[in-house]
C-alpha positions in Angstrom: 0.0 0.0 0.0 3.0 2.4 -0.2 2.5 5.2 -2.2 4.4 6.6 -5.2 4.6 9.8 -6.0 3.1 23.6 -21.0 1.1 25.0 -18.5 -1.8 25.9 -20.6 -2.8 29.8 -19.3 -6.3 31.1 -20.1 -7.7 33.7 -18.9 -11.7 32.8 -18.3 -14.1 35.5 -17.3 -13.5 36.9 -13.4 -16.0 37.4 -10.4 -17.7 40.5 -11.5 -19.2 40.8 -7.8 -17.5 42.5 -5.0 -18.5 39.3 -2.3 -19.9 36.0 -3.4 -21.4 34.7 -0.5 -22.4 30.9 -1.0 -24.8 29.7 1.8 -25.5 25.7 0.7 -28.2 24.7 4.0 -31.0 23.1 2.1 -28.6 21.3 -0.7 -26.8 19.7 2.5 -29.0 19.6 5.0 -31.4 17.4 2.6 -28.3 14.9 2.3 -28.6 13.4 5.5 -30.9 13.3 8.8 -30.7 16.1 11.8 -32.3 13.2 14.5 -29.7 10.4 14.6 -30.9 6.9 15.5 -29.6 8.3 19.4 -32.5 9.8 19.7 -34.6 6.4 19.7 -36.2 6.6 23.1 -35.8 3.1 23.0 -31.9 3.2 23.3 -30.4 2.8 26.2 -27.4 5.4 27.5 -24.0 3.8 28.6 -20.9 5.9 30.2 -17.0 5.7 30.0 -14.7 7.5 31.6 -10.9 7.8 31.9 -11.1 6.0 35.3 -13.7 3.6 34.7 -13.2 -0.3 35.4 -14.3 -2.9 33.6 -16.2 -4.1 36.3 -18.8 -1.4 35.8 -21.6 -1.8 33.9 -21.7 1.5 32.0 -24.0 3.5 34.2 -23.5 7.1 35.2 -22.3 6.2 38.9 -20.6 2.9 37.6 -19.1 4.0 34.1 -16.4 1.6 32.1 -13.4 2.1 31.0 -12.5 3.2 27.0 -11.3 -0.5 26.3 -14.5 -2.8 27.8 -17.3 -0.3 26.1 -15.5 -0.9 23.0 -15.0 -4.6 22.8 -19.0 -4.3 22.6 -20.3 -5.8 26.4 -23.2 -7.9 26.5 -25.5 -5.5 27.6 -25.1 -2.9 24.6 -27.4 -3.3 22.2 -27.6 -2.1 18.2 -29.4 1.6 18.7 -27.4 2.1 22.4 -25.3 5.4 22.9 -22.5 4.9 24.7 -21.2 8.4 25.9 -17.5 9.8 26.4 -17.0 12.3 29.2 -14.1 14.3 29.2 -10.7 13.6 29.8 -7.6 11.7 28.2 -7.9 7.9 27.4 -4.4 7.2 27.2 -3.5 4.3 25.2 -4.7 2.7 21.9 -7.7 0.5 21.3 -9.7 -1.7 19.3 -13.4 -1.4 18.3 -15.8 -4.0 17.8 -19.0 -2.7 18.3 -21.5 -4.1 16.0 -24.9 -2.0 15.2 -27.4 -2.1 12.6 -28.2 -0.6 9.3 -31.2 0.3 11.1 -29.8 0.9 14.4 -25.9 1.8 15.1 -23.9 1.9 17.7 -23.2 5.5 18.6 -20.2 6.7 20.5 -20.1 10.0 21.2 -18.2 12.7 23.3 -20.6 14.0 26.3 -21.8 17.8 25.6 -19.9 20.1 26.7 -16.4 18.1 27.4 -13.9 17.1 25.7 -12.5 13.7 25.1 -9.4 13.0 23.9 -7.8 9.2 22.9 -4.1 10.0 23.4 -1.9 7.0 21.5 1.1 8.2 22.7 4.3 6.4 22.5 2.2 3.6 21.2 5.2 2.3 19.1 3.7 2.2 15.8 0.4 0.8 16.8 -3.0 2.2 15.7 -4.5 3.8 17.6 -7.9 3.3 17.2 -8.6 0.0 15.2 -12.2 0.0 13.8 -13.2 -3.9 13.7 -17.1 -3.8 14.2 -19.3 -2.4 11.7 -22.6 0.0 11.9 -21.1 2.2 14.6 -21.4 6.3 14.6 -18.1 7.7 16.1 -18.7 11.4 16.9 -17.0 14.1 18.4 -14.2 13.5 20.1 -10.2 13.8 19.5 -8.0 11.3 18.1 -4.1 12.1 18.3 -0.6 11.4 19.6 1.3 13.4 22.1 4.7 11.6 21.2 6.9 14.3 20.1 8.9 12.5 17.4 8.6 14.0 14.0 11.7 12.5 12.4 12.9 9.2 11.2 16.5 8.0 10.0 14.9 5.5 7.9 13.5 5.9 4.7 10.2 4.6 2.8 6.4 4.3 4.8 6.9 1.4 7.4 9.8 3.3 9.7 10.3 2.0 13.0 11.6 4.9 15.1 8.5 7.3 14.8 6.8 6.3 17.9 3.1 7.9 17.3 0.7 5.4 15.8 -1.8 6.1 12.9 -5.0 7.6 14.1 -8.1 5.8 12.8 -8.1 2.8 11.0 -10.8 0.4 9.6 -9.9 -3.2 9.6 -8.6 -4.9 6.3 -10.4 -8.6 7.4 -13.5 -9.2 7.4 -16.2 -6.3 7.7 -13.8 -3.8 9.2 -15.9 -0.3 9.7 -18.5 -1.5 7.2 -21.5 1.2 7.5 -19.3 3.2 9.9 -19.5 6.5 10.7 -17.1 9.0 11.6 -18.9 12.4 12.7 -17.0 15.8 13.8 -13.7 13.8 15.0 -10.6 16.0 15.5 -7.6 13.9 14.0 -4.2 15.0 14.8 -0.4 14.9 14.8 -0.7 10.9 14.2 1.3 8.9 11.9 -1.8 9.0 9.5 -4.9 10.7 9.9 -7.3 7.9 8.8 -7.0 4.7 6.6 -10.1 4.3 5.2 -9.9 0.9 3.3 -12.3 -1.4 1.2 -13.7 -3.4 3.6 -15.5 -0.5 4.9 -18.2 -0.1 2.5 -20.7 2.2 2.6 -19.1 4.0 5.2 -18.9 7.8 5.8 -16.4 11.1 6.9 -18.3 13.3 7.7 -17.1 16.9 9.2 -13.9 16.0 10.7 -10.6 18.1 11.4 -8.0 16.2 10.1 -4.5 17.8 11.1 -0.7 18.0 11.4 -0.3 13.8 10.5 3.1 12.7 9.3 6.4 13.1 9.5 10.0 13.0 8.3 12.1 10.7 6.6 15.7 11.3 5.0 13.5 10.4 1.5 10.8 12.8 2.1 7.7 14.2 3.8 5.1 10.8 4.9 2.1 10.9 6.6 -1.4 11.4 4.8 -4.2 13.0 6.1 -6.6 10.5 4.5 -6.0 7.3 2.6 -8.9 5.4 1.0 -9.6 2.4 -1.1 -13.0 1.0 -1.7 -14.9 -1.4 -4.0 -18.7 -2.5 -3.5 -21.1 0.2 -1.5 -20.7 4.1 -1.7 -17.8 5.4 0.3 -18.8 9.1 1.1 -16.0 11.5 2.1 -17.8 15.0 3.1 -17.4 18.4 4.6 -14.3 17.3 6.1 -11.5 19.9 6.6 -8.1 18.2 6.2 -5.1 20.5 6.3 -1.0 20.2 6.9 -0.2 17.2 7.0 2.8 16.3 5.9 2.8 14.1 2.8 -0.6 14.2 1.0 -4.7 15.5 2.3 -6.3 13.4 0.3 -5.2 9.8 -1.1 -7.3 8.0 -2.4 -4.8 5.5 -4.1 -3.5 1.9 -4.7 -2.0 -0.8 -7.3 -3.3 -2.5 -9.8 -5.2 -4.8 -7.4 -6.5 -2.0 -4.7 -10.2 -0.9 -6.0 -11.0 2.8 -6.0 -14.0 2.5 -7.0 -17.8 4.7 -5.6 -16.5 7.6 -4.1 -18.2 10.5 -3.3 -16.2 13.5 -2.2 -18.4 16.8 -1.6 -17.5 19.8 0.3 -14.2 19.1 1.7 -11.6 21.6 1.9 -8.4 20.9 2.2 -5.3 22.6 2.0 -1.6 23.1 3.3 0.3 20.2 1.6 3.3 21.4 -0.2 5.1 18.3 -0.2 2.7 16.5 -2.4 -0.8 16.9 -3.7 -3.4 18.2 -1.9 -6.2 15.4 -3.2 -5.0 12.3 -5.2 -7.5 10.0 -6.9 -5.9 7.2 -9.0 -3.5 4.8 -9.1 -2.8 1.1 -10.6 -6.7 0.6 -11.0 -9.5 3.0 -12.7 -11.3 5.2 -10.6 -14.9 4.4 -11.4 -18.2 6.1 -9.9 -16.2 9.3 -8.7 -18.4 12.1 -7.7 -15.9 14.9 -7.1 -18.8 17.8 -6.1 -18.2 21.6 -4.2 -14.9 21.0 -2.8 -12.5 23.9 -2.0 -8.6 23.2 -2.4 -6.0 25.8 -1.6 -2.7 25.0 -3.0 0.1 27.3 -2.0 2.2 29.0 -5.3 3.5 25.4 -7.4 1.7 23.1 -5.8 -0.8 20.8 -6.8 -4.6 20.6 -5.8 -6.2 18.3 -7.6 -4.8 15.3 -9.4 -7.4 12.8 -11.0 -5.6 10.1 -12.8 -2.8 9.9 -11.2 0.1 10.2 -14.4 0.3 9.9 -17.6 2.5 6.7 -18.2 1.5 4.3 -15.2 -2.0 5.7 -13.6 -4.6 3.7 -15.2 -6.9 6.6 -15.1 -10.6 7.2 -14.4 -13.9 6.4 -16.3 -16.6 8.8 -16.5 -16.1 10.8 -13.1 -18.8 14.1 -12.4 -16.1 16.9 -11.2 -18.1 19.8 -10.8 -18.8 22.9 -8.5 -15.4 23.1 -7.1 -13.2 26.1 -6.1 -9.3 24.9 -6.6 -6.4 27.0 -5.9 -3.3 25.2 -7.8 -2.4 23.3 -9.9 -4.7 20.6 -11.5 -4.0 17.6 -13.1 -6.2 15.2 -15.2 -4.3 12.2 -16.7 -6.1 9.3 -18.9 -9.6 10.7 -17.8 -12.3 9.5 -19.9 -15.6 11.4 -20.9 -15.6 13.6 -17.6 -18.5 15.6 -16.6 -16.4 18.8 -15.8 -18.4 21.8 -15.2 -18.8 25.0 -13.5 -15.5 24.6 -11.7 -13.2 27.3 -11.1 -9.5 26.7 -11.5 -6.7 29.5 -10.4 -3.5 28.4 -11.7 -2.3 25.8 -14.2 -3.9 22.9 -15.2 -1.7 19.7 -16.6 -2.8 16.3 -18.9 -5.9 18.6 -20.8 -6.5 21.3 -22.6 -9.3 24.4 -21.1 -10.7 23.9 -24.5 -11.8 20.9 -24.1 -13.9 21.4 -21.0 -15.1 25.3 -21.6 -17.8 25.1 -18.9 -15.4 26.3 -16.4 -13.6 29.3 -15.1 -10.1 29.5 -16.0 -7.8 32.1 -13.8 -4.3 31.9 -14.7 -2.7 33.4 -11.5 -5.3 35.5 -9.2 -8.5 35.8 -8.9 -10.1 39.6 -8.0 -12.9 39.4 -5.9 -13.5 37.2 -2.6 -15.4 34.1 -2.1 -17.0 32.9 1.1 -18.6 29.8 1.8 -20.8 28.5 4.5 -21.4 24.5 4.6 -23.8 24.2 7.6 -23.0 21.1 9.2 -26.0 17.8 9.1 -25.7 16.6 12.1 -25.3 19.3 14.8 -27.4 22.3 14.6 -26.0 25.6 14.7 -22.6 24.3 13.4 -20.8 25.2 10.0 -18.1 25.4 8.0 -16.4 28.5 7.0 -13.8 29.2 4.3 -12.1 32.2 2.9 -10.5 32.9 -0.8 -9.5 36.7 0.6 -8.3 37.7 -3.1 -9.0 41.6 -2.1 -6.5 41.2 1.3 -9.5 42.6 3.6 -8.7 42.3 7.4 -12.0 40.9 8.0 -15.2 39.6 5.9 -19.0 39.0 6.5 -20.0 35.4 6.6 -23.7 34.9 6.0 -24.7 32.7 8.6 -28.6 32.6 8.4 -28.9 29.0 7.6 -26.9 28.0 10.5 -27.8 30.4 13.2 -31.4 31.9 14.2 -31.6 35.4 15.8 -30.6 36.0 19.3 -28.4 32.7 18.7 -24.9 32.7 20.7 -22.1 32.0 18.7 -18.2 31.2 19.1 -16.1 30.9 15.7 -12.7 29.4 15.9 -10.3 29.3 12.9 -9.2 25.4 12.5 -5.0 26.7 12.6 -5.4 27.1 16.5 -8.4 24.9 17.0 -8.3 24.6 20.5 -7.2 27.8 21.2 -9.4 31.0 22.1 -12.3 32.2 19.6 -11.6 34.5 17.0 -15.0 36.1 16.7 -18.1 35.1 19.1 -21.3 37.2 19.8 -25.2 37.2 19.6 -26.9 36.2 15.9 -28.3 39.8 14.8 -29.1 38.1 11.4 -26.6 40.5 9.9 -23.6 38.9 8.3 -20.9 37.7 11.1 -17.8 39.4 11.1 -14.7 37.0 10.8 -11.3 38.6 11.3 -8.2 37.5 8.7 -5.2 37.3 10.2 -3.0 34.7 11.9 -4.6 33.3 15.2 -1.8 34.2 17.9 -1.7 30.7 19.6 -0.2 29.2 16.1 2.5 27.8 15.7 3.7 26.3 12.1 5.2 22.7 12.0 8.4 22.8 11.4 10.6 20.0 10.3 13.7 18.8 8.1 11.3 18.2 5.0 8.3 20.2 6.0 6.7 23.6 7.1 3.1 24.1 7.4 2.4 27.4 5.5 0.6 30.5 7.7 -1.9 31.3 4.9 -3.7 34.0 6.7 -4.9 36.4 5.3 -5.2 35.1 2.1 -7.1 32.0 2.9 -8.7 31.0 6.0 -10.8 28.4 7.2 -13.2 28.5 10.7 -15.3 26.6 12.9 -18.7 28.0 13.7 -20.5 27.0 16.5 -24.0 28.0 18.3 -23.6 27.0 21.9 -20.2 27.5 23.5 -20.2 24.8 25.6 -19.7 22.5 23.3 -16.2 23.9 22.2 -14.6 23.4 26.3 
């Protein structure tokens, strides 16, 4: 599963707007349900916490530890929530909870507290090893405190980075089949995710996905997402996956590794200069790719999109719908056949076609002139969004139309996804004007810096931000 790794300049016609403001609630909000299967008054509520025992049996006053809720007790049944409170579960762990199509298992980080599964010094193990199927994992942090960042061996299976990979589905058997993964935080793992085949018709949905790699005397390694898939639809959707350290987005493989029923929509990713920001392709065709309102920024040289994978070896992709998207880079299209490519905008170079052939785009060759905001409210938690920033007219701050997230009178906290956990950058009462967002660095940043890598500052040109209604859900 290892990875390897005439600029055609048109100028198309430019935003002719001073904002674009793109508020997408109904188109999203009618992809999935608000009211999860947890709210079945039927279910019954479990409890973990960082001092639990395994001789409890999940109540409030007699909670379990991280390890026995998720070997999937006796008692737990497909529909049951089992909830997180707050603190670190050190360690790593193994899943095998087993829901329903009808009914999953739902584990999910308490209101108001955060939960945080710290691997550690796990030595190269996973972290958190998805074995069950039909399980909803939601809200809570995934990463590794280890601070090694550098290896003195070369190539993808090192043994002296200590940190393990973040979330994994299982390779045997029904590993994370009809899984979900909800508003996770993934960070400063190995890997963010491996998302592989056996988990069909499984979901992303709204995570953070941050800061995973590290470096080799090679290169930069470390994805933020790497996926396979065959049968079912895999859906990868309004995540945000930024600086890691090799590429955001791999969806990859040889000759033998499906990559087949993917549906990315709404993702934006950015911050990987060392490779791609999104790879789809490999030794196999991509086939069934719905590539749908995603925003990529790509610093100056870099590439955003590549579909294909490269002209002499990718085998290419059959009939994928690319369309909607915002990318900011360069993008690459190699042995694509009869595409649906439409209404994208491209700034930058494109490689492996000609604009000609596809003139139902718009084609920037270096900068665009007027700003684009979007808002992506988030399905599954009221009140929470998405927020990004093209800030081609260097304002200091913009106005982020929040009414399809927010009702009037509405407390609000927005927190821009370089300093995550850090303080708010804008918070205040929902007037149902637009929300002011301030552009600039957050001070609590700090860039990853390494032998083969630096995460780029983009501010102000580009930023991306959190919203949330209730602030106690961000403690």
């Amino acid at each position: 599963m290892n990875p390897r790794r005439r600029v055609t300049k048109i100028y198309g016609r430019l935003f002719t707007r001073r904002l674009l403001i793109v508020s997408l609630t109904a188109a999203v909000l009618a992809l999935f349900p608000l009211i999860p299967p947890a709210g079945d008054l039927r279910a019954a509520e479990y409890y973990v916490t960082p001092g639990g025992s395994p001789r409890g049996n999940g109540s409030r006053a007699h909670p379990w530890d991280l390890r026995t809720a998720l070997h999937h007790p006796a008692r737990v049944r497909p529909g049951d929530v089992i909830w997180l409170r707050g603190g670190k579960y050190a360690g790593t762990y193994q899943s095998l909870l087993t829901g329903t199509e009808a009914k999953p298992i739902v584990v999910r980080q308490f209101p108001g507290e955060r939960a945080t599964i710290d691997g550690g010094d796990s030595n190269g193990t996973l972290i958190l090893l998805v074995d069950g199927a039909y399980t909803w994992f939601w809200g809570f942090e995934v990463t590794s405190s280890d601070p090694g960042r550098v290896s003195a061996q070369p190539g993808s299976w090192v043994t002296d980075i200590k940190r393990g990979e973040g979330i994994f589905t299982s390779q045997e058997g029904r590993g994370g089949k009809g899984c979900r993964f909800i508003n996770l935080y993934i960070h400063d793992a190995r890997q963010g995710i491996g998302f592989w085949k056996d988990a069909s018709d499984a979901e992303l949905y709204g995570c953070i996905i941050a800061g995973n790699g590290w470096c080799g005397p090679d290169k930069a390694h470390g994805h933020g997402l790497y996926a396979q898939n065959s049968s079912g639809t895999k859906k990868i959707i309004d995540n945000i996956v930024m600086n890691n350290f090799s590429h955001g987005i791999q969806i990859y493989g040889s000759e033998t590794a499906p990559l087949d029923n993917f549906v990315l929509e709404g993702n934006i990713v950015f911050g990987h200069a060392a490779e791609r920001n999104i790879l789809i392709g490999g030794g196999a065709p991509v086939r069934a790719l719905v590539f749908r309102n995603n925003y990529v920024y790509g610093a100056s040289g870099t590439v955003a999109l590549d579909i294909g994978w490269n002209q002499m070896t990718g085998a290419g992709a059959d009939k994928p719908v690319i369309e909607g998207n915002y990318l900011v880079g360069r993008v690459e299209l190699w042995n694509v056949r009869t595409p649906t490519f439409t209404g994208n905008t491209i700034v930058g170079a494109t490689l492996g076609f000609r604009t000609t052939w596809y003139p139902d785009n718009t084609y920037v060759s270096e900068r665009a002139e007027k700003n684009v905001i979007i808002v992506r409210p988030n399905a599954y938690e009221k009140g929470r969004a998405h927020i990004v920033v093209f800030n081609w007219e260097n304002a200091t701050s913009v106005g982020a139309d929040c009414s399809g997230v927010l009702n009037r009178g509405e407390r609000y906290v927005i927190h821009d996804v370089l300093d995550f956990r850090g303080p708010a950058v804008a918070s205040g009462t929902y007037t149902g004007v637009p929300v002011t967002i301030p552009l600039r660095a957050p001070p609590g940043y700090s860039s990853v810096k390494a032998s083969c890598y630096s995460s780029p500052v983009i501010s102000p040109a580009f930023g991306v931000f959190v919203l949330d209604r209730d602030t106690s859900a961000r403690k």
